[in-house]
PASEBA-1860 file (N, C-alpha, C; in nm, 3 decimals):
! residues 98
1> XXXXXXXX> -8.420/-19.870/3.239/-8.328/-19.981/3.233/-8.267/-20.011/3.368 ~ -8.374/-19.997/3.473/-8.330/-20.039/3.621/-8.316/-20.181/3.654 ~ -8.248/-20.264/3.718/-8.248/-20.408/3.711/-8.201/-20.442/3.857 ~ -8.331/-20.502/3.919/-8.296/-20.530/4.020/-8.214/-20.639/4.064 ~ -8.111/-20.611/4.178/-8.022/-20.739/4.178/-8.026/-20.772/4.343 ~ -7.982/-20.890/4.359/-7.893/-20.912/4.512/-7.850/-20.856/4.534 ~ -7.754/-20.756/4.492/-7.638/-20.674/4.539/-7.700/-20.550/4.576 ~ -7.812/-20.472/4.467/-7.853/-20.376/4.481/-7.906/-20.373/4.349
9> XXXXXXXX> -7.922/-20.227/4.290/-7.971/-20.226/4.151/-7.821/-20.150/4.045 ~ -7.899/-20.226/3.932/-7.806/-20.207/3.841/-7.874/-20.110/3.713 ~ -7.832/-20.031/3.668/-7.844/-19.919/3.585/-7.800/-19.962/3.396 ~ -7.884/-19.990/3.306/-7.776/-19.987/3.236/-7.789/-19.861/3.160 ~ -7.696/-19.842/3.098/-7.673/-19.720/3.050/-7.640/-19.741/2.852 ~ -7.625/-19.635/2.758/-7.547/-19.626/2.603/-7.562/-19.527/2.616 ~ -7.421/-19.542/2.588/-7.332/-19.398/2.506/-7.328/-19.381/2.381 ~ -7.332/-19.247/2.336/-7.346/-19.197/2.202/-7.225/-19.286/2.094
17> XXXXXXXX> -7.260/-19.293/2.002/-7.158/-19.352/1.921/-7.045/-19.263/1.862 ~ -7.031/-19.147/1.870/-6.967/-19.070/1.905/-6.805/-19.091/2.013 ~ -6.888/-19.164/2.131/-6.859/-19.172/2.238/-6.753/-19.295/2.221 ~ -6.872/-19.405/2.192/-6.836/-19.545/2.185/-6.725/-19.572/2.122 ~ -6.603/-19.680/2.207/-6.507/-19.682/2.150/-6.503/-19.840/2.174 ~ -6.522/-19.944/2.089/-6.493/-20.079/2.118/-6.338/-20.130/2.183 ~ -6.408/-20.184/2.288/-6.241/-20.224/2.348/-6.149/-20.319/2.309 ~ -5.997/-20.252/2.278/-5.937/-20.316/2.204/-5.876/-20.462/2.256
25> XXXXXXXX> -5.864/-20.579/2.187/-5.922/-20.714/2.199/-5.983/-20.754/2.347 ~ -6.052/-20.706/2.324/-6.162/-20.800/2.418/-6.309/-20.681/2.421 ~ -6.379/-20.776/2.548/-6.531/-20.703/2.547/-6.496/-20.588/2.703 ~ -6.436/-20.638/2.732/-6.409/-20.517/2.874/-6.349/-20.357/2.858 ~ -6.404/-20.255/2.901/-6.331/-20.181/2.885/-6.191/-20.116/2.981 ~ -6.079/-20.074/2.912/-5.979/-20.049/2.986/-6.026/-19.952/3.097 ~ -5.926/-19.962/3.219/-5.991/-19.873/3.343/-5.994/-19.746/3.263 ~ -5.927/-19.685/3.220/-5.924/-19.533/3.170/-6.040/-19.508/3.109
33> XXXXXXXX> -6.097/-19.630/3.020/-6.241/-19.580/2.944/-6.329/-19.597/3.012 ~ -6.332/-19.674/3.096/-6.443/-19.723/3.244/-6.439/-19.594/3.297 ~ -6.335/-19.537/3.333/-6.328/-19.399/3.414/-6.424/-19.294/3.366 ~ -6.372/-19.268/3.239/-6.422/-19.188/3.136/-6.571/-19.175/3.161 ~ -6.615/-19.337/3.139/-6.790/-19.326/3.080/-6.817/-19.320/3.250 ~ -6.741/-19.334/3.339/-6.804/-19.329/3.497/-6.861/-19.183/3.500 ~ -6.732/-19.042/3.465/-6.747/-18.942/3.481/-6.866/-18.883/3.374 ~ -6.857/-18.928/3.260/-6.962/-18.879/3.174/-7.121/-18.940/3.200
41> XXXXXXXX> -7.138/-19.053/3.271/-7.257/-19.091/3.321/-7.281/-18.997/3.472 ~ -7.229/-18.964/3.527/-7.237/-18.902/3.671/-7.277/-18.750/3.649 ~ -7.215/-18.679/3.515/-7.261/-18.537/3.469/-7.379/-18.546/3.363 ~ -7.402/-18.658/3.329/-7.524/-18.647/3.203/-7.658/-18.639/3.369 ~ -7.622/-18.740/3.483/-7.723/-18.733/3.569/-7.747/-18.625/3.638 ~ -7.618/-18.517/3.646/-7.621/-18.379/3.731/-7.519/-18.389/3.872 ~ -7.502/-18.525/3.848/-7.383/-18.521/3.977/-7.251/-18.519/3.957 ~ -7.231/-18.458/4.036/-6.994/-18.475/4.089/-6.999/-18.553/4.099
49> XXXXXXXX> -6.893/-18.617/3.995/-6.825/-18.766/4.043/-6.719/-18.807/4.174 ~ -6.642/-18.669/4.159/-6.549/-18.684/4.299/-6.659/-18.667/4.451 ~ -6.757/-18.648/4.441/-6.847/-18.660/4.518/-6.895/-18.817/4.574 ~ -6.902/-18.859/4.447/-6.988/-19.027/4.474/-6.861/-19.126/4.513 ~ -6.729/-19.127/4.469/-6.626/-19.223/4.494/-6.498/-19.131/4.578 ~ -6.405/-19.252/4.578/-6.291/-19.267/4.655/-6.200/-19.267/4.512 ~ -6.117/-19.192/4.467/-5.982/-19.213/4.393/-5.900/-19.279/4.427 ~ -5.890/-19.410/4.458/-5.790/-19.430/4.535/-5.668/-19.488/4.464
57> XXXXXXXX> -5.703/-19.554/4.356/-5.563/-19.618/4.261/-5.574/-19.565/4.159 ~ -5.578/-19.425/4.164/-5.590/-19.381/4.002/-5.457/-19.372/3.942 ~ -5.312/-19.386/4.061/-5.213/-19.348/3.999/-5.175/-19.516/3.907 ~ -5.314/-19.620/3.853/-5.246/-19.692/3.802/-5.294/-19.659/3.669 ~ -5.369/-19.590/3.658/-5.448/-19.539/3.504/-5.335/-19.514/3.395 ~ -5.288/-19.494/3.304/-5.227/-19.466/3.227/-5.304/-19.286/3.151 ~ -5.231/-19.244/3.229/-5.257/-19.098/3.187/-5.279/-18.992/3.033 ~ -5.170/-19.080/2.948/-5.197/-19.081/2.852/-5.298/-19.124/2.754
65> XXXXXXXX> -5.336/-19.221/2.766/-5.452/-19.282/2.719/-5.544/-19.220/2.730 ~ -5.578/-19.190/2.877/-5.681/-19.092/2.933/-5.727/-18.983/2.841 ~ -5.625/-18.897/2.868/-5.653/-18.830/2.767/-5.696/-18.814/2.649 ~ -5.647/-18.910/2.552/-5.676/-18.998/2.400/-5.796/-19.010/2.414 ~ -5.847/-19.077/2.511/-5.990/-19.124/2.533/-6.065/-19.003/2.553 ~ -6.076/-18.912/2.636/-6.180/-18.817/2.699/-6.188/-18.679/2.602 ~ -6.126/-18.677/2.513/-6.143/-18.613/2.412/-6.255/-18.633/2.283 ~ -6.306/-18.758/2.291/-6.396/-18.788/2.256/-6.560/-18.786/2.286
73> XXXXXXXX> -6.524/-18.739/2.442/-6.674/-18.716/2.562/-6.698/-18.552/2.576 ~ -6.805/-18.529/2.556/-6.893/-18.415/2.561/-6.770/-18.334/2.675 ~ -6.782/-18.209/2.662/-6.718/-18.108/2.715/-6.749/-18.090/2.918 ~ -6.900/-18.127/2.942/-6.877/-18.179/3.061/-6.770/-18.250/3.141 ~ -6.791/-18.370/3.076/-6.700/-18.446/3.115/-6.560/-18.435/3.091 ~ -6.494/-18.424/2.944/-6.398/-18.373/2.936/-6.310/-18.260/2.990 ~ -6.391/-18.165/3.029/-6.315/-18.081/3.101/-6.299/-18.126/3.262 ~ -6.367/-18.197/3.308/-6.316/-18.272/3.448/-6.235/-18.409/3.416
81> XXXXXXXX> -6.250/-18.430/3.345/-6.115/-18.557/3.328/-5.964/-18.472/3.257 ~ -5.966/-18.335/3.193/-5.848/-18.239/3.165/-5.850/-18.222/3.283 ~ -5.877/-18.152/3.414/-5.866/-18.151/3.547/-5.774/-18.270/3.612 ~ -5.831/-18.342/3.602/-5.762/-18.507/3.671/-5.705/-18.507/3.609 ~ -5.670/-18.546/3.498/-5.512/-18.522/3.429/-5.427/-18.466/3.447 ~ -5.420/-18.344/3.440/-5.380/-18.229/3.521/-5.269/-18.244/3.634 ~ -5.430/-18.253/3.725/-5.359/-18.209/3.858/-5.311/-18.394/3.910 ~ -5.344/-18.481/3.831/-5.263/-18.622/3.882/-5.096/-18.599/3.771
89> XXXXXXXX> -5.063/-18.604/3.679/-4.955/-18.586/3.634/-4.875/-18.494/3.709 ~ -4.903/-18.346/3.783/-4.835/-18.251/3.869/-4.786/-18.377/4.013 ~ -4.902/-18.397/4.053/-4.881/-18.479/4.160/-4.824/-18.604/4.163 ~ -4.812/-18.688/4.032/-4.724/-18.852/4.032/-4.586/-18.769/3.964 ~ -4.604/-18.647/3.942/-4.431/-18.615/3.916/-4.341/-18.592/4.016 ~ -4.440/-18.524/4.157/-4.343/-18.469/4.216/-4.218/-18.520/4.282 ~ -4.134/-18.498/4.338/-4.024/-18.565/4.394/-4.043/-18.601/4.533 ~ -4.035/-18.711/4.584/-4.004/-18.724/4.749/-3.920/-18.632/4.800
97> XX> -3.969/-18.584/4.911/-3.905/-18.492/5.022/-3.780/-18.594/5.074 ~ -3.682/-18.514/5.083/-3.573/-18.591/5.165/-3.490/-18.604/5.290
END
């Protein structure tokens, strides 16, 4: 399911129904579930995801959700998105130095 584009190529991918969570009103999925199926497509292939990208606005994710969500994805993945959870909630708690 390779598809070549202008941009480059495009991959498509399905997730187990298990997995699949229809996004609530609309067809897009929220960043947190985008996240989710990013990390669970990157370990079904054998790769680190913190390898292939940049984190850079994750502190807009809703952390909670996250969680809600990745509990539903194979233990691969789930246990690296319990990680990022984790260690981003320690880190958007801490206090500014003064």
């Amino acid at each position: 399911r390779l598809r070549p584009t202008s941009f480059g190529k495009l991959t498509f991918i399905c997730v187990r129904r298990r997995i699949y969570a229809k996004p609530a009103g609309g067809v897009l999925a929220p960043p947190e579930q985008a996240f989710c199926d990013f990390v669970h497509t990157a370990k079904r292939q054998g790769l680190d995801p913190a390898s292939l990208v940049t984190f850079s606005v994750t502190n807009k994710l809703n952390l909670k959700l996250l969680e809600r969500i990745a509990k539903h994805y194979p233990e691969p993945a789930a246990k690296i998105l319990r990680q990022f959870t984790t260690t981003a909630t320690q880190f958007f708690q801490r206090k500014p130095r003064a």
